[in-house]
N, C-alpha and C positions, 0 to 999 in steps of 0.2 A: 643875585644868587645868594642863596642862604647859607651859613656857615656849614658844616660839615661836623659830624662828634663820632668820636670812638667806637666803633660799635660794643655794645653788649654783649656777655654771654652766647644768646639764642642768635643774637645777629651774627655774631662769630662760626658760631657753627652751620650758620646758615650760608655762609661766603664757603666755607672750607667745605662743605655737602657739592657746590660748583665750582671747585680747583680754586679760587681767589686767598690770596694771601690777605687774613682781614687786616692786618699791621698795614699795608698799602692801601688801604678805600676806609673813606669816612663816609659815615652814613649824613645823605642831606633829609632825608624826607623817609617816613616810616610806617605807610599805611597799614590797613587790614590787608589787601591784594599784590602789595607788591614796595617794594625799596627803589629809594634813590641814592645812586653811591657818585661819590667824586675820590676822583685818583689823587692820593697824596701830592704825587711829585709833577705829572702833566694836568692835571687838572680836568681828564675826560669825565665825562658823566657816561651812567648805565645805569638801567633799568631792569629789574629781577621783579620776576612775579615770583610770588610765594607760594611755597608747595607744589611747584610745578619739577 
């Protein structure tokens, strides 16, 4: 599994547009269609399409 990093700005507001606290999820993976996030503290992964 790939490290996880801060989200960005756009990423930021793109967690808080779907209730997530972006301070809790780092972003693994950051395509055109869609993000991969891991959970600071449990370590869950989720998947968010974009602009949906």
């Amino acid at each position: 599994m790939k490290q996880g990093k801060k989200p960005n700005r756009r990423q930021g507001e793109e967690l808080k547009a779907r209730n997530l606290n972006p301070a809790n999820w780092l972003v693994e993976r950051d395509s055109t269609t869609e993000f991969v996030l891991i959970h600071r503290f449990s370590g869950k992964t989720r998947t968010i399409k974009k602009g949906a």
